[in-house]
C-alpha positions as CSV (number, residue, x, y, z in Angstrom):
1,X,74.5,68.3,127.4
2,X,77.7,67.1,129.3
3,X,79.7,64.8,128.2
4,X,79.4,62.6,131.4
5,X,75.4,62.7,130.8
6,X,75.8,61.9,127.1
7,X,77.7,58.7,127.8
8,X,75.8,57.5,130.7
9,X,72.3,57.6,128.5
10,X,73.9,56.0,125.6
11,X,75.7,53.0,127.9
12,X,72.1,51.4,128.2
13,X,71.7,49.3,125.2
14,X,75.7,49.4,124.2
15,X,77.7,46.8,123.3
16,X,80.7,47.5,126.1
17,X,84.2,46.0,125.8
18,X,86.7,46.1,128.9
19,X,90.6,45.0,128.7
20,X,93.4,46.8,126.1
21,X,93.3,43.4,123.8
22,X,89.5,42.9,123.1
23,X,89.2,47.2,123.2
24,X,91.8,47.4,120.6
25,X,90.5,44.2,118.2
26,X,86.3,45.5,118.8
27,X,88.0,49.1,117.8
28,X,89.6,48.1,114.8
29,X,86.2,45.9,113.7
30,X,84.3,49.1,114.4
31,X,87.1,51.6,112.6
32,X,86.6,49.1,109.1
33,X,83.0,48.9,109.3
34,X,82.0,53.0,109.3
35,X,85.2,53.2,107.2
36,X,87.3,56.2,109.5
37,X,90.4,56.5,109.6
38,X,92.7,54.3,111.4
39,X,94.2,57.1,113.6
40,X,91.2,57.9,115.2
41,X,91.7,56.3,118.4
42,X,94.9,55.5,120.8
43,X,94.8,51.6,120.6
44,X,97.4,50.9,122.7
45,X,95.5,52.7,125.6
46,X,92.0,51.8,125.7
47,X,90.5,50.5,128.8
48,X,86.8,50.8,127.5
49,X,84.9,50.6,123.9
50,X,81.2,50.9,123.5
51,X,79.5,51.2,120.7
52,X,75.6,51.9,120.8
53,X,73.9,50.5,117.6
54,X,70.2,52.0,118.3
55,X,71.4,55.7,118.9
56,X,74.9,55.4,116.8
57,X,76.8,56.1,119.4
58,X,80.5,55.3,119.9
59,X,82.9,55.8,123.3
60,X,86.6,54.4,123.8
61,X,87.8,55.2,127.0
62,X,92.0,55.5,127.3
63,X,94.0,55.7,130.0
64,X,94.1,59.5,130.5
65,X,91.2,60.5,128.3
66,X,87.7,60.0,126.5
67,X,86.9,59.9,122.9
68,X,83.1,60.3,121.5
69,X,81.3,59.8,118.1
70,X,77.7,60.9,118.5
71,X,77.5,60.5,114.5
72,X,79.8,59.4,112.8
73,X,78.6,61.1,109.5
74,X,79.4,64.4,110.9
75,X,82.6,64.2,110.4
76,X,83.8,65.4,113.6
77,X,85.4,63.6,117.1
78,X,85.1,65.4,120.6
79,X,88.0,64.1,123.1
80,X,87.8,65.0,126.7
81,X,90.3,64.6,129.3
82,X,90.0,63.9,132.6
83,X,90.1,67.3,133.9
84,X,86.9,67.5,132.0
85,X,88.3,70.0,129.1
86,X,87.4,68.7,125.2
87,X,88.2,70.0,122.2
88,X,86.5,68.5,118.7
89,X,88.1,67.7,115.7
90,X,87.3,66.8,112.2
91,X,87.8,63.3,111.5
92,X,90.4,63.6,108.3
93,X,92.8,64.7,110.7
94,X,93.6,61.4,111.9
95,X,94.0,59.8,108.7
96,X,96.9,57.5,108.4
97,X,99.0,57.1,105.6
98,X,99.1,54.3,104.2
99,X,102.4,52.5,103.7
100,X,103.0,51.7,100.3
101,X,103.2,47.4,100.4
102,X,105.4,46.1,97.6
């Protein structure tokens, strides 16, 4: 299925988020609460969030690219540009560090 078709069938019942500041806070709630990895997704450049609780479904939209999580249980992320190329990657790849806070 593309990935064009996948989005637009899982927009209906979505909660969708528009503008950088609200994108990157509803991101950051949705990051926490499937507990991935805070790298996942390019914060400072997200026009769009969605997140489909029936079907699990989650899309951030950035300024030059897509990002999708059909399951977030698979352990994989599919980014596609917007030439139309993807690539998927595991998920533990975009875990962040974490700083140690003395």
């Amino acid at each position: 299925m593309a990935t064009q078709q996948l989005i637009t069938e899982n927009k209906e019942g979505a909660e969708i988020h528009h503008g950088a500041d609200l994108c990157k806070q509803k991101c950051h709630e949705l990051l926490a609460e499937f507990n991935l990895p805070k790298g996942l997704l390019p914060l400072n450049d997200l026009t769009e969030i969605g997140y489909n609780r029936t079907t699990g479904f989650l899309v951030a939209q950035a300024k030059l690219m897509k990002c999708v999580l059909k399951d977030p249980s698979s352990g994989k992320v599919k980014f596609t540009s917007a030439a139309g190329l993807s690539m998927s990657f595991p998920l533990s790849a975009f875990e962040l560090e974490e700083k140690d806070q003395k």
